[in-house]
MIDOSE-1310 file (N, C-alpha, C; in nm, 2 decimals, decimal comma, always signed):
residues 104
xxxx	-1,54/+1,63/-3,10/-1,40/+1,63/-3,10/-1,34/+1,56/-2,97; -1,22/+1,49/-2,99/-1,20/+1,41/-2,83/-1,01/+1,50/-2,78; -1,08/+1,55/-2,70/-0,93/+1,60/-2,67/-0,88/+1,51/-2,62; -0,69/+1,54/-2,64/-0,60/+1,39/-2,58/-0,55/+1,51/-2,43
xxxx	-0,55/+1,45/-2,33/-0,48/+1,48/-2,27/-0,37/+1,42/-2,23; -0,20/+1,46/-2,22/-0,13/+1,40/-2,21/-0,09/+1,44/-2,02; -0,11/+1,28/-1,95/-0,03/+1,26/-1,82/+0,05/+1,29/-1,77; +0,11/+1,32/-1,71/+0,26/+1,31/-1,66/+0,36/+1,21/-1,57
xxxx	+0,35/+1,15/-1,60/+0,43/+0,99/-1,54/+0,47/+1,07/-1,38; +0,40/+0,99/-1,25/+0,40/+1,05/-1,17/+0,41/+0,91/-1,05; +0,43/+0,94/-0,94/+0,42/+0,80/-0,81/+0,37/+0,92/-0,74; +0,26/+0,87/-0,63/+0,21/+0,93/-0,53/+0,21/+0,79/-0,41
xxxx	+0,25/+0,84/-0,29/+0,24/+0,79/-0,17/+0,10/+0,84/-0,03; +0,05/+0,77/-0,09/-0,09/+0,78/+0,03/-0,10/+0,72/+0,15; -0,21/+0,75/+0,27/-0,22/+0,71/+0,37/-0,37/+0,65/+0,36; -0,37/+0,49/+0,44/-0,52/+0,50/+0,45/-0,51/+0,38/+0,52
xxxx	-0,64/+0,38/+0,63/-0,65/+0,27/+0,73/-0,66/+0,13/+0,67; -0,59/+0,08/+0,67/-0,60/-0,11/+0,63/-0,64/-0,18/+0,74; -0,68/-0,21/+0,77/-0,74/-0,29/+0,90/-0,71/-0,47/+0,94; -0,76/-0,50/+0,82/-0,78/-0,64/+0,86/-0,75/-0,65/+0,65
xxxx	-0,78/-0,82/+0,65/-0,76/-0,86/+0,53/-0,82/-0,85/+0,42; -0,97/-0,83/+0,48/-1,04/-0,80/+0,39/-1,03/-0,67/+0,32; -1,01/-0,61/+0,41/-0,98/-0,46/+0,36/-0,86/-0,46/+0,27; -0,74/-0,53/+0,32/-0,60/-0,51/+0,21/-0,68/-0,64/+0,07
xxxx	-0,76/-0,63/+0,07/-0,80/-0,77/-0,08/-0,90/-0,67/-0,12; -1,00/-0,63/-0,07/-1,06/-0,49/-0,11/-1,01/-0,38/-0,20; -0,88/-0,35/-0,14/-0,78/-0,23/-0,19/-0,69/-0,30/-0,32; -0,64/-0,38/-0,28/-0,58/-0,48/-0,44/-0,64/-0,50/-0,51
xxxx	-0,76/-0,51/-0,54/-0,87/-0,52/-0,66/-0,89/-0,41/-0,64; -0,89/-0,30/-0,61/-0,92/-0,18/-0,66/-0,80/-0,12/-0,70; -0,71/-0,13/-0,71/-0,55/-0,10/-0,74/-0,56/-0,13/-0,86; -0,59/-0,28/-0,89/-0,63/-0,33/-1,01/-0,67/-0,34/-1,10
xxxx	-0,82/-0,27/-1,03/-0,91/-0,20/-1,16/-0,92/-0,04/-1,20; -0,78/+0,04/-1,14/-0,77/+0,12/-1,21/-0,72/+0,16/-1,31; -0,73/+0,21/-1,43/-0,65/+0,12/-1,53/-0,53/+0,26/-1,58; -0,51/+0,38/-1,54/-0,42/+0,44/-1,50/-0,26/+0,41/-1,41
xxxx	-0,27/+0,33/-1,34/-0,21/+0,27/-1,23/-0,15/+0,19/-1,31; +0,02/+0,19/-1,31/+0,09/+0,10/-1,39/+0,18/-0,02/-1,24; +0,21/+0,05/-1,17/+0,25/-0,04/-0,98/+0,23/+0,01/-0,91; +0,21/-0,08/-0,81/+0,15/-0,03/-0,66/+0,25/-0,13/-0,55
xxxx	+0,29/-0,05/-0,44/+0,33/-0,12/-0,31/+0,18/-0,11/-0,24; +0,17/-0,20/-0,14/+0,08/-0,19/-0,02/+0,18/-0,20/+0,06; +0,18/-0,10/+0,18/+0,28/-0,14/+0,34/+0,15/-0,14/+0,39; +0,13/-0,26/+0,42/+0,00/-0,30/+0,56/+0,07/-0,27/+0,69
xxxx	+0,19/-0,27/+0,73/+0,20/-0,25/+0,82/+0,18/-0,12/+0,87; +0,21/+0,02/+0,77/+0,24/+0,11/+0,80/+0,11/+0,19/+0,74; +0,04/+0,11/+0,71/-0,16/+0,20/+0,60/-0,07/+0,26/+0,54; +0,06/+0,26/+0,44/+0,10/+0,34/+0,32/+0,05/+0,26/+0,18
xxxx	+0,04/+0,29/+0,09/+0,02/+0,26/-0,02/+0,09/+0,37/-0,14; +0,18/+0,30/-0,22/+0,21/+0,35/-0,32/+0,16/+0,35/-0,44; +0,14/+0,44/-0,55/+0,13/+0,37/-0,72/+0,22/+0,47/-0,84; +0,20/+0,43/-0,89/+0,31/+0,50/-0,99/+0,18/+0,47/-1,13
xxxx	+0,23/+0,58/-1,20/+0,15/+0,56/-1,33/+0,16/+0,68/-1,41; +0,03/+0,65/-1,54/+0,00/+0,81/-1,54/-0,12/+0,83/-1,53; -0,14/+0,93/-1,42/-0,25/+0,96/-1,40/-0,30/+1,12/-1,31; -0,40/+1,20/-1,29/-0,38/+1,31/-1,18/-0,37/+1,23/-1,05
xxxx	-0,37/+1,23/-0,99/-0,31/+1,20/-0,87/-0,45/+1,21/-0,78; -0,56/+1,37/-0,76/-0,66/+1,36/-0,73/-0,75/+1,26/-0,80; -0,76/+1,23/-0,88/-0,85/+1,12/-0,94/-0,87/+0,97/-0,85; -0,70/+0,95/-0,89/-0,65/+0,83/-0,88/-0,77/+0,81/-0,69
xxxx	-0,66/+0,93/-0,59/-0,77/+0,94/-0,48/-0,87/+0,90/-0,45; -0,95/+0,99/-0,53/-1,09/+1,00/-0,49/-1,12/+0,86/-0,57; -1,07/+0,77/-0,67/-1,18/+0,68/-0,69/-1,12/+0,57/-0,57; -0,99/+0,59/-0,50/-0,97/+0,43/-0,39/-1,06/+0,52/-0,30
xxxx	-1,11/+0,62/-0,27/-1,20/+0,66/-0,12/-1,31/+0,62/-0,18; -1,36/+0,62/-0,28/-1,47/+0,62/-0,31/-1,54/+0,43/-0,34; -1,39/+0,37/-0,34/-1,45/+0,19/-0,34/-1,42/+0,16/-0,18; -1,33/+0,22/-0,11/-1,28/+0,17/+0,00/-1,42/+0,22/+0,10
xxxx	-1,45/+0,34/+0,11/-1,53/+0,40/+0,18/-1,45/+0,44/+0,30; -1,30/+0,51/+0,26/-1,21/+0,51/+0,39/-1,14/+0,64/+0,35; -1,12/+0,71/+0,43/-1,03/+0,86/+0,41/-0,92/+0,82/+0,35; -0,88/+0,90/+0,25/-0,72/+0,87/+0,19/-0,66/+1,02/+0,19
xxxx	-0,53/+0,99/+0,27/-0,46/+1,11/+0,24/-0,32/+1,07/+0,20; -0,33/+1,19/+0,11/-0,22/+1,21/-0,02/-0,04/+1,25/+0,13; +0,04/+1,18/+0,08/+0,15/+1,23/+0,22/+0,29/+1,25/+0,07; +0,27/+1,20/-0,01/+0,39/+1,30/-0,11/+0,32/+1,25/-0,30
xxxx	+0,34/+1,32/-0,35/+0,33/+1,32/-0,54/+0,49/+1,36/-0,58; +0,54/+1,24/-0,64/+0,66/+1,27/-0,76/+0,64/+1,30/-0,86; +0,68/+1,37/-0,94/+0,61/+1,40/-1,10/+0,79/+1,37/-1,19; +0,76/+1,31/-1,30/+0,87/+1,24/-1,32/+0,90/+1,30/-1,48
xxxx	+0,95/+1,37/-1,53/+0,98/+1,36/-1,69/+0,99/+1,26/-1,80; +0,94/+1,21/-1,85/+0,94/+1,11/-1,92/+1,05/+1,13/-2,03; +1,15/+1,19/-2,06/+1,26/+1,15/-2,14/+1,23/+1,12/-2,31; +1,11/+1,15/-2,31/+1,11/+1,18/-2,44/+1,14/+1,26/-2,53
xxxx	+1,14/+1,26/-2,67/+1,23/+1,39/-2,77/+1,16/+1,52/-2,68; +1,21/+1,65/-2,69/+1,19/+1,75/-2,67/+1,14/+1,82/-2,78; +1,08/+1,93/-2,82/+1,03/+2,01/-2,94/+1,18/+2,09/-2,98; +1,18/+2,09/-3,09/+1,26/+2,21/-3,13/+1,23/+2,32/-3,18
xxxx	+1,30/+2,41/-3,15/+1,29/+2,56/-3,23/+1,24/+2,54/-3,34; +1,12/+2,63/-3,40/+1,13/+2,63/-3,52/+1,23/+2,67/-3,62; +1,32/+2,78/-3,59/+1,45/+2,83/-3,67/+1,57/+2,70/-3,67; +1,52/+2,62/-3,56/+1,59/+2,52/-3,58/+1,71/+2,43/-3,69
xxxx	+1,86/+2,45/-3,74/+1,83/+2,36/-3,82/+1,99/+2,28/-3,75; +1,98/+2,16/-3,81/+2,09/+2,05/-3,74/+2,23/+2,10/-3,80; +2,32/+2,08/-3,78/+2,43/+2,07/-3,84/+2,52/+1,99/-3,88; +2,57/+1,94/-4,01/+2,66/+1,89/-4,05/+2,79/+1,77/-4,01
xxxx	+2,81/+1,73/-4,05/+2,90/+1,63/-3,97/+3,04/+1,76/-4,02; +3,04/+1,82/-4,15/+3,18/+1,91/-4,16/+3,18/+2,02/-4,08; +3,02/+2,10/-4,04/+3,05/+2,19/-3,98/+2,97/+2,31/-3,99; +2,90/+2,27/-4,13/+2,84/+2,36/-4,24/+2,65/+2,30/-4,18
xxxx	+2,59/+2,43/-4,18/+2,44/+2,39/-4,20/+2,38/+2,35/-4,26; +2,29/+2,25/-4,28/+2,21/+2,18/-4,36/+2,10/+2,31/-4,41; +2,06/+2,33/-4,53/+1,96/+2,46/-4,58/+1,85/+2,35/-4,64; +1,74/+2,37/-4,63/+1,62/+2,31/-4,68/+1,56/+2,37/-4,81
């Protein structure tokens, strides 16, 4: 059986040493080939890196430490509601444009 797990549309802001160029072209192909990851900022100036997507957030992590070979720390996670329908009650029922309840 394949369970679905559903994501939660989320941006995390990390820290991690960029150095030189090679390193920021290192980290953009790896941005790239995560396939959770829907955008990404790089601040070279500041070793921040943003992404947004859906994804756990530790994952996302552990796979840039694990191509970069470079400490990554996590400095905030947004978790965002995606605005889709809500569930209804099951006693649930709509009502009427006059006023009266729809009966099934």
């Amino acid at each position: 059986m394949h369970e679905v797990i559903f994501m939660q549309y989320c941006c995390m802001l990390m820290r991690l040493s960029i150095d030189c160029k090679g390193c920021y072209k290192k980290l953009r192909r790896t941005l790239f080939n995560i396939k959770e990851v829907e955008t990404h900022v790089i601040e070279r100036q500041y070793n921040r890196v943003s992404v947004c997507g859906r994804f756990r957030p530790s994952d996302v992590a552990i796979k840039i430490r694990r191509k970069m070979n470079r400490r990554v720390e996590i400095l905030e996670i947004q978790e965002f509601d995606d605005g889709g329908p809500r569930e209804q009650p099951v006693d649930y029922q709509p009502s009427m444009p006059n006023g009266h309840a729809h009966v099934a």
